[in-house]
C-alpha positions in Angstrom: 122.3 -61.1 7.2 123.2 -57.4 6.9 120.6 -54.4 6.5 119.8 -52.8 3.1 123.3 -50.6 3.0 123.1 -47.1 1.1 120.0 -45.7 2.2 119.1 -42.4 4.2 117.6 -44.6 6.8 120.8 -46.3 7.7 122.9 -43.5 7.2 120.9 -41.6 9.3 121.1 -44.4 12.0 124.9 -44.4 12.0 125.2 -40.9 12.1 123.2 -41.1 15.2 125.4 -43.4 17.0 128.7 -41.3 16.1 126.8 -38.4 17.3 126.3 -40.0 20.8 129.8 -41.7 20.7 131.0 -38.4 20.2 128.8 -36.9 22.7 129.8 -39.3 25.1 133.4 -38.9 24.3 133.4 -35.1 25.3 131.5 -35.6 28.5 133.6 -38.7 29.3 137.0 -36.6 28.3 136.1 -33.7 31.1 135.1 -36.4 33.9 138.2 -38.4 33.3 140.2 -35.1 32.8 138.8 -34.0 36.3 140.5 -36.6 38.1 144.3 -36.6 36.2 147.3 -34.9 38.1 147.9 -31.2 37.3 148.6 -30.7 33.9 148.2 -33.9 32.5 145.6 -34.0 29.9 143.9 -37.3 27.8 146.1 -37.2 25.1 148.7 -38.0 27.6 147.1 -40.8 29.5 146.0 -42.1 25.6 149.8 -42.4 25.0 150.5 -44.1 28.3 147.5 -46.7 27.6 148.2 -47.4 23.7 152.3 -48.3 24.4 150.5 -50.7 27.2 147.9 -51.8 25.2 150.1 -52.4 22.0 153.4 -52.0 22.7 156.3 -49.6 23.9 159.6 -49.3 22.3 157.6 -47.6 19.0 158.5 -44.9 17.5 157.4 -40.9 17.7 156.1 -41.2 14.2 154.8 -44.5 14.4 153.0 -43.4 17.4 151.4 -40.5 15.6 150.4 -42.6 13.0 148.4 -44.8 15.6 146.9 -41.1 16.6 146.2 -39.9 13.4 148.1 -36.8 14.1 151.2 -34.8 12.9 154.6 -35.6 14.1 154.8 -32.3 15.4 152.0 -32.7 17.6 153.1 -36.2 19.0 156.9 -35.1 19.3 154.9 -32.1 21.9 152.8 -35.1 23.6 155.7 -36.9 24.1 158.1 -34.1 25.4 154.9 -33.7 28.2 155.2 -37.4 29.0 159.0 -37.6 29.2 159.5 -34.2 30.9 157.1 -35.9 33.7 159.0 -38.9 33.9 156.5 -41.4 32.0 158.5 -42.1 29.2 161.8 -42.0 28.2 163.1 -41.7 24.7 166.0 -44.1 23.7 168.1 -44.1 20.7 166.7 -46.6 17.9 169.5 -48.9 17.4 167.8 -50.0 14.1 168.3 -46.3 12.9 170.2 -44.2 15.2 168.0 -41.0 13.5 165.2 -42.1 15.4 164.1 -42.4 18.9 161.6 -44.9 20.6 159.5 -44.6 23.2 159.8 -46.4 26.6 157.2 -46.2 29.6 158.8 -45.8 32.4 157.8 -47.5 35.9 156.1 -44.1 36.7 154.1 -43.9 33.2 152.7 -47.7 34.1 151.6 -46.2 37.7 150.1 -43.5 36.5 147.8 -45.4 34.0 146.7 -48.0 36.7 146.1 -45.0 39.2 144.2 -42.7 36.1 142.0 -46.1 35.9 141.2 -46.4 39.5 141.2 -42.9 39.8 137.3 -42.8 37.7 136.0 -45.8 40.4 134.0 -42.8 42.1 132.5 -41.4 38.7 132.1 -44.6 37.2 129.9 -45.8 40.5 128.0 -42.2 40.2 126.8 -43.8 36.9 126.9 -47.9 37.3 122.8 -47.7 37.8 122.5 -46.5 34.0 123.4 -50.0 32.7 123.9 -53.7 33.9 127.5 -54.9 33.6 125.9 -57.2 31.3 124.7 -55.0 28.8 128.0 -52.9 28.9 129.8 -55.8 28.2 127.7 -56.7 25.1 127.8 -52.9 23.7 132.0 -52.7 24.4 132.2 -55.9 22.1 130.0 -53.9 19.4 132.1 -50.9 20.1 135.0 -52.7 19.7 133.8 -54.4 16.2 133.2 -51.1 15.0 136.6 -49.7 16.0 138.4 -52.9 14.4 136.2 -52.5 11.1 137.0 -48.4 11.1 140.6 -48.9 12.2 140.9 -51.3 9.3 139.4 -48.5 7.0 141.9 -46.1 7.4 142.2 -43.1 4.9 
């Protein structure tokens, strides 16, 4: 059964946990950051892992929409990715006004080697919690991401 819901209490509670999933996310950003090639930044490898993770073959503004994020901003993303050979745009042939986007055999590489590219920081840190217990707060994480994804404004 669910807590009381609308109180300060709770509020504050969840505001606590953003707060360190935020935290979290900026110090994780610059460690993973530290190990991608030369001018390749998150946002990139984000691309790369949401066409694996979902699905290539989507388009620019479809992809933003995933993002959250202005066309404009994706459409720069993805010139980055294509211009280093991850991706390749393709003419929609459902709408030939639009593009989709295609990982390339080099984007899939580089998302495996970004991956095993952390081992070194993620065994600097492996002491702070028992697979176990990061197992069981990545399925809570993931709840919550389903639940907020869901709650899109």
């Amino acid at each position: 059964m669910p807590e009381t819901t609308d109180t300060p209490e709770l509020t504050g509670l969840y505001f606590r946990l953003f707060n360190e999933i935020g935290i979290i996310s900026q110090l994780s950003r610059a460690m993973f950051e530290a190990r991608l090639p030369d001018g390749l930044v998150l946002p990139h490898f984000t691309v790369i892992n949401h066409l694996i993770r979902v699905k290539d073959g989507q388009t620019p503004l479809q992809v933003a929409r995933a993002f959250q994020v202005p066309k404009t901003s994706m459409t720069h993303t993805l010139a980055g990715l294509e211009k280093r050979g991850l991706v390749e745009m393709r003419a929609n042939p459902e709408d030939a006004r639009s593009k989709q986007v295609w990982l390339t055999d080099a984007g899939r590489r580089f998302r495996d080697d970004a991956i095993a590219g952390m081992a070194p920081d993620v065994a600097g840190i492996a002491d702070t919690l028992p697979m176990d217990v990061v197992r069981e707060i990545t399925d809570h994480l993931e709840a919550l991401r389903i639940r907020l994804d869901a709650a899109r404004v």
